[in-house]
C-alpha positions in Angstrom: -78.5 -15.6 -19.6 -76.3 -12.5 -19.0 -76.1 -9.6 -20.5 -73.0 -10.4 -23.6 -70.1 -8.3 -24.1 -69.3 -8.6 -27.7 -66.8 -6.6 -29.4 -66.4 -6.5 -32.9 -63.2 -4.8 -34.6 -63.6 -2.4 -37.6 -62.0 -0.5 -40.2 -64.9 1.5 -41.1 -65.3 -0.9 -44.3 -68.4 -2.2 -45.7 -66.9 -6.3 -44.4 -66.5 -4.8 -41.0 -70.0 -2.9 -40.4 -71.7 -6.0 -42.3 -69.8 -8.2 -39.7 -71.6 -5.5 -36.6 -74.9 -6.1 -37.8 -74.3 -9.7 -38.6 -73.7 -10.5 -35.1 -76.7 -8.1 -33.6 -79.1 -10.2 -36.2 -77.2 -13.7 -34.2 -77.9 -12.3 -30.9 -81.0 -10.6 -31.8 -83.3 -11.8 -29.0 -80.4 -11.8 -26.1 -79.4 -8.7 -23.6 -76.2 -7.6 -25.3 -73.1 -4.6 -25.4 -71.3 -4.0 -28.5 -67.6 -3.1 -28.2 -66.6 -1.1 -31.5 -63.4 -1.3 -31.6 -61.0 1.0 -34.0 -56.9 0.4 -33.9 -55.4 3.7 -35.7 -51.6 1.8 -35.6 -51.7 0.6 -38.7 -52.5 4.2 -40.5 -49.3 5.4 -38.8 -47.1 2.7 -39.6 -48.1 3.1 -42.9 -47.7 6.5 -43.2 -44.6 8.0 -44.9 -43.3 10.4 -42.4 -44.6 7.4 -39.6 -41.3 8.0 -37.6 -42.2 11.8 -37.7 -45.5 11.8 -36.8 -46.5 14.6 -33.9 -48.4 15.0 -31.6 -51.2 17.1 -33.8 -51.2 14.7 -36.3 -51.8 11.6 -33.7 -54.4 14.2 -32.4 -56.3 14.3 -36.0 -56.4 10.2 -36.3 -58.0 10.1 -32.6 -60.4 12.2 -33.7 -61.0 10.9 -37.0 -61.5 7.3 -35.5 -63.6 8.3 -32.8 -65.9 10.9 -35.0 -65.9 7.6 -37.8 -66.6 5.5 -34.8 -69.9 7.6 -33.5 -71.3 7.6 -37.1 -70.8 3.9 -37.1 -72.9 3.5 -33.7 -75.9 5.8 -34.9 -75.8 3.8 -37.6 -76.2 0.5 -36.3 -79.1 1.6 -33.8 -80.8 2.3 -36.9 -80.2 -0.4 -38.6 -81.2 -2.7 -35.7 -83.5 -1.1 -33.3 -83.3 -3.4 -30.3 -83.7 -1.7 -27.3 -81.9 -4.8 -25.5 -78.6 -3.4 -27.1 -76.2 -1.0 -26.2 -73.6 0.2 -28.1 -70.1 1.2 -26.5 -66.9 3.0 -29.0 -63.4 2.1 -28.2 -60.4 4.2 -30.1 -57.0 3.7 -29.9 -53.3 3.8 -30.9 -51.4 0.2 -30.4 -51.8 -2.5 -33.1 -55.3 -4.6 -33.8 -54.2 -7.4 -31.8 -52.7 -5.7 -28.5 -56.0 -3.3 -28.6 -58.5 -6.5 -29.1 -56.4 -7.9 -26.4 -56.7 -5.4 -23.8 -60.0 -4.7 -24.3 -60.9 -8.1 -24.0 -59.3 -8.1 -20.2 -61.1 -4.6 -19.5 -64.4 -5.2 -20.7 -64.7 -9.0 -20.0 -65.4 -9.8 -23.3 -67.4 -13.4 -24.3 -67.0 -12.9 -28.0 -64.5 -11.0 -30.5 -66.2 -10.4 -34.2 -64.3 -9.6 -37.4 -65.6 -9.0 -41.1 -63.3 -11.0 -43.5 -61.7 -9.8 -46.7 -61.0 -12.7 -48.1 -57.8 -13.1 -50.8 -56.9 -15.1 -53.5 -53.7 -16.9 -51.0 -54.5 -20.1 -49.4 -55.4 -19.1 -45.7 -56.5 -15.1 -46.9 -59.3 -17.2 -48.6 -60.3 -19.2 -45.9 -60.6 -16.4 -43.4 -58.6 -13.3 -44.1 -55.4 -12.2 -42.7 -56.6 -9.9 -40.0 -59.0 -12.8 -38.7 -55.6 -15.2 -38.9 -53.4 -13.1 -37.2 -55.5 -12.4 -34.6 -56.7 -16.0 -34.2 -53.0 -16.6 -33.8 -52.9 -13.8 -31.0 -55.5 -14.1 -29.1 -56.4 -17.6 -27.2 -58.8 -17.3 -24.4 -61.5 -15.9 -26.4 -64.1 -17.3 -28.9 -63.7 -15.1 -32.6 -66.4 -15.5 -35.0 -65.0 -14.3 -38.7 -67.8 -13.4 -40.7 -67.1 -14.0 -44.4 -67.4 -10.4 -46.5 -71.0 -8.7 -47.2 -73.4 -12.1 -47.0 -76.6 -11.9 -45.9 -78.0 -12.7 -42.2 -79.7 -16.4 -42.5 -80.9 -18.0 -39.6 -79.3 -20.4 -38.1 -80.3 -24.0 -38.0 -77.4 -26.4 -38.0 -73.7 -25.7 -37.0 -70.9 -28.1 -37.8 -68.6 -28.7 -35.3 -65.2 -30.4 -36.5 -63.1 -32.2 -33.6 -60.5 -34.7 -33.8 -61.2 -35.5 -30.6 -57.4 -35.2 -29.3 -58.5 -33.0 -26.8 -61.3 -32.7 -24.6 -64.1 -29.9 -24.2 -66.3 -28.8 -21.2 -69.0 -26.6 -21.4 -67.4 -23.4 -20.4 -64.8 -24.3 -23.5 -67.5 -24.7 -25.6 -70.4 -22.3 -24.4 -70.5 -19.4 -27.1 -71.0 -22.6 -29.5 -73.9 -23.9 -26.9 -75.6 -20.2 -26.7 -75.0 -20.0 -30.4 -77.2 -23.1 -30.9 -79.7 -22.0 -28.1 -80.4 -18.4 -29.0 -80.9 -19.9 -32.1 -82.7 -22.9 -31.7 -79.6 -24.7 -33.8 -79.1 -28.3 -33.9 -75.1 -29.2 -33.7 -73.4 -31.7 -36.3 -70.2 -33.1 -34.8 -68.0 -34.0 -37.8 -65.2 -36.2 -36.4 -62.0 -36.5 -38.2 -60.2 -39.5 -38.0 -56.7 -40.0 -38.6 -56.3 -43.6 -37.5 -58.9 -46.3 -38.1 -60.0 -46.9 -34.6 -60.0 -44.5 -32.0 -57.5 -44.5 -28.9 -59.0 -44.9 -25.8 -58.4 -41.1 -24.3 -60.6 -39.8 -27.9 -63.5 -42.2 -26.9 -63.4 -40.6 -23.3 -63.3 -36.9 -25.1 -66.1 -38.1 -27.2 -68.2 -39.3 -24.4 -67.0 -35.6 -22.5 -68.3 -33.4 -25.6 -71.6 -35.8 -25.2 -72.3 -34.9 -22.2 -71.5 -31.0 -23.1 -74.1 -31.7 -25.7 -77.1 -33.0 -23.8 -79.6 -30.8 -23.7 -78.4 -29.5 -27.2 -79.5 -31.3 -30.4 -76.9 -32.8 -32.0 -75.6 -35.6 -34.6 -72.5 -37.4 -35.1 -70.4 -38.1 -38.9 -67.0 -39.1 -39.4 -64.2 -38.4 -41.9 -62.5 -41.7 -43.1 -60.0 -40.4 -45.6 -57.8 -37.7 -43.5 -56.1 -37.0 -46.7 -58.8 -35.4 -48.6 -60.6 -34.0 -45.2 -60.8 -30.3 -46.4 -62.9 -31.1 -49.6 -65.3 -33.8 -47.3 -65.7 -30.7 -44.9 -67.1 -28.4 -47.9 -68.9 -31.5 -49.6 -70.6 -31.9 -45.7 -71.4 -28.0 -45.4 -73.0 -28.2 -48.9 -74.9 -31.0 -48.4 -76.2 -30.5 -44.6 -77.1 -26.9 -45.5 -74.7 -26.1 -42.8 -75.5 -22.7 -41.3 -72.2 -22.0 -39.0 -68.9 -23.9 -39.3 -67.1 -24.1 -35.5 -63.6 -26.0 -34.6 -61.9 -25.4 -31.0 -58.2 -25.3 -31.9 -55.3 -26.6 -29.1 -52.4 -23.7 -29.1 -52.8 -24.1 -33.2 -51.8 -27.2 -33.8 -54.9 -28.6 -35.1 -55.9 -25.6 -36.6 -52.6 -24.5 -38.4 -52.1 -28.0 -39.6 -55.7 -27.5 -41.2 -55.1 -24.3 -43.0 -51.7 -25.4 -44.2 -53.2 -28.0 -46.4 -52.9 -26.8 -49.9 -56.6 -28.3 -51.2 -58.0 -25.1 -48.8 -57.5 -22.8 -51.3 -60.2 -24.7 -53.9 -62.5 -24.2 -50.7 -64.7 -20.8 -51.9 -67.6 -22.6 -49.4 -65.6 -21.1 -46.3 -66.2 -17.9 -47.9 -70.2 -17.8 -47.1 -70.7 -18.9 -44.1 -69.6 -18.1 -40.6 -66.8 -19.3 -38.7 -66.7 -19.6 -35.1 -63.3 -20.6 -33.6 -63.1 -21.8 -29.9 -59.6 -21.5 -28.2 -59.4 -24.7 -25.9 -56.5 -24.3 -24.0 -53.4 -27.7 -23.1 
C-alpha cells in the first residue's frame, strides 16, 4: 500500500487536534503524511476593520498560523511516535474550502479529516457546519468528520448505507476498503429501500458493490420503512456496535435528502462515532 496523503484541517481547537490524532491512531500501522492545514480567511473576514486590513497585519496572522501550526506538529509526533509518519504544515489566506481544495490537487490528497463541533440545529448535530459546507464543496475526495473529543476505539465493523441507485467500484470505494483492511473491519451494508422490490439497475449495483466487497468481510440488512430510516440507522449503529458509519453520496442528492429529514436532529448517536463520506461521482 502507498504511502497516504492525509490532510486534516484545523483551527487549533481541542475538536480539531483530537480529529489529527484520531486519524494517526486509524492509520497507525500504514506509511502515511499528514497535511495540517490552517485557513486564516475567516479571522479577517471577521475582523472589524476586515476591509482595512494591511499588509503588516496579514503579515502577523501568517505568522501566528504557521508558529500555531509548528506547535501543533511537535505536538502530534509526541503524542504518536510513529516513525512511519511524517508531518507536513500548510498556512494560508483564501477560505477553508478553496484552501482544502487546492491542496487537495497539489498534494494528491486520498483523504480530508475534520473535527466536528457539533450544534444543537438539525444538520450542525449530525456533523458540524464546517464538515457540511465542505462536504458540499468538495466532491472527489473521501472526508472523514470525526465527532468532537471521543476517544480512539478500534475499529471492527463499519456500516455502509447505500440505496443502491448508483453503482460503486473499488476505486469509489477504496478509503472505505483500506479503512476495513488496516483495520481488520468487517463491512455491514445497510440497504435502504424505498420501493418494495428492487429495480433491476439496483440488483446489478448490488451485485457491483459485491464484487467490490470480496475479499472484504461483509454482511447485508435492509430498511423496510423509508419513512422512519434515520432512527433504524441509529437503532442498527446501537445494536451492531457499529464502529464507523460510511455513505457515498451522488452530487448530494442522497445525502441532502438524508440530512434534511427533521427526525436527524433526535439522532445524538452520529455524534460518537466517525463518519466517512465517499463522493461517487453521475
Amino acid at each position: 500500500m502507498k504511502t497516504k496523503n492525509i490532510l486534516v484541517a484545523t483551527d487549533f481547537s481541542n475538536e480539531a487536534y483530537n480529529a489529527l490524532f484520531y486519524a494517526t491512531q486509524i492509520f497507525a500501522s500504514t506509511a502515511c503524511t499528514f497535511h495540517i492545514v490552517h485557513a486564516y480567511d475567516d479571522i479577517i473576514l471577521s475582523a472589524k476593520n476586515a476591509l482595512f486590513t494591511g499588509k503588516k497585519e496579514m503579515e502577523h496572522l501568517q505568522n501566528q498560523s504557521q508558529e500555531n501550526l509548528t506547535k501543533t506538529a511537535h505536538k502530534i509526533v509526541l503524542d504518536t511516535g510513529n516513525e512511519i509518519y511524517k508531518f507536513n504544515t500548510i498556512s494560508s489566506n483564501g477560505s477553508l474550502a478553496s484552501v482544502i481544495s487546492k491542496t487537495i490537487d497539489t498534494h494528491d490528497i486520498d483523504l480530508v479529516v475534520m473535527g466536528n463541533k457539533g450544534k444543537t440545529g438539525a444538520k450542525e448535530l449530525f456533523m458540524g457546519s464546517n464538515t457540511i459546507q465542505i462536504a458540499n464543496t468538495i466532491t472527489t475526495c473521501p472526508i472523514l468528520a470525526i465527532p468532537r473529543e471521543i476517544a480512539f476505539k478500534p475499529i471492527e465493523e463499519i456500516a455502509f448505507v447505500t440505496d443502491y441507485k448508483k453503482g460503486c467500484t473499488k476505486n469509489s470505494i477504496s478509503m472505505l476498503l483500506d479503512i476495513a483492511s488496516i483495520s481488520d473491519a468487517s463491512v455491514a451494508v445497510l440497504h435502504i429501500n424505498e420501493e418494495e422490490l428492487m429495480t433491476s439497475k439496483q440488483v446489478s449495483n448490488q451485485k457491483l458493490l459485491d464484487t467490490c466487497l470480496l475479499n472484504t468481510p461483509h454482511s447485508y440488512d435492509e430498511i423496510w420503512n423509508y419513512a422512519d430510516k434515520a432512527n433504524v440507522i441509529q437503532d442498527f449503529i446501537a445494536e451492531r456496535e457499529i464502529n464507523m458509519l460510511t455513505m457515498a453520496y451522488h452530487r448530494r442528492k442522497f445525502f441532502e435528502r438524508f440530512l434534511h429529514e427533521p427526525v436527524i436532529m433526535d439522532l445524538s448517536i452520529y455524534a460518537t462515532i466517525p463518519f466517512l463520506i465517499l463522493p461517487v461521482q453521475d
